[in-house]
C-alpha positions, 0 to 999 in steps of 0.5 A: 489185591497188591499193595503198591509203595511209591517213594521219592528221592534225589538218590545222589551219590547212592549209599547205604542209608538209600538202600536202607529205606528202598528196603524198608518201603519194599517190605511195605508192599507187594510192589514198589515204585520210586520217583527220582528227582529230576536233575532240575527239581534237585537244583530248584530244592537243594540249590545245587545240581547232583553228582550223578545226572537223572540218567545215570540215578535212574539206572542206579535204582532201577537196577535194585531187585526190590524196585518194580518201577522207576520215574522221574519226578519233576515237580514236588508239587505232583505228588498227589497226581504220581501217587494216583498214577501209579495207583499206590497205597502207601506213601513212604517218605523220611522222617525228615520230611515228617508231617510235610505228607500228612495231606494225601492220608485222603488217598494212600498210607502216608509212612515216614521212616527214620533215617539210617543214623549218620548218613548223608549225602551232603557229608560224604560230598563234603569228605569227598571234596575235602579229600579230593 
């Protein structure tokens, strides 16, 4: 039986940390599907709308050969609901998030990857803007 992995990210200003953890969640499984925030949910959580809308991070991640599926996730809150709707086994989030899963061990693998060291979005913004 396939094994699907279901991620979740805002994916703003793709880098390589983002291509590194898409990566490692593929390998996981045999299929994988990836919720991108929601320019909306990415205001709400961050306090600051993306660089790149919803439209165009879709069509980012939905052009990496390792991606089976993209969507939009709209509320934190329904994770356990996209979870059950793409019939996933495995939760694969950063450990940034760690422990902040735990709750949906009852239906699927919850996994927390290290992030890629010395990476982040918010910084390379920052340098971006600072340059600009």
């Amino acid at each position: 039986m396939p094994r699907t992995v279901i991620t979740f990210g805002t994916f703003d200003v793709f880098h390589v940390g983002h291509l590194r953890v898409i990566e490692r969640a593929a390998a996981l499984g045999d299929r994988l599907v990836v919720g991108v925030s929601a320019d909306a949910l990415n205001l709400r959580k961050k306090g600051r709308e993306p660089v790149f809308n919803q439209r165009e991070r879709l069509e980012i991640v939905a052009a990496l050969r390792m991606v089976d599926e993209v969507f939009v996730e709209e509320s934190l809150e329904l994770k356990r609901e996209y979870i059950e709707r793409y019939d996933a086994n495995v939760l694969v989030m950063g450990d940034d998030w760690r422990g902040r899963f735990d709750e949906f061990a009852d239906i699927c693998e919850v996994v927390y990857l290290p992030r890629t060291p010395a990476i982040s979005t918010t910084a390379l913004i920052e340098k971006i803007s600072s340059t600009g």
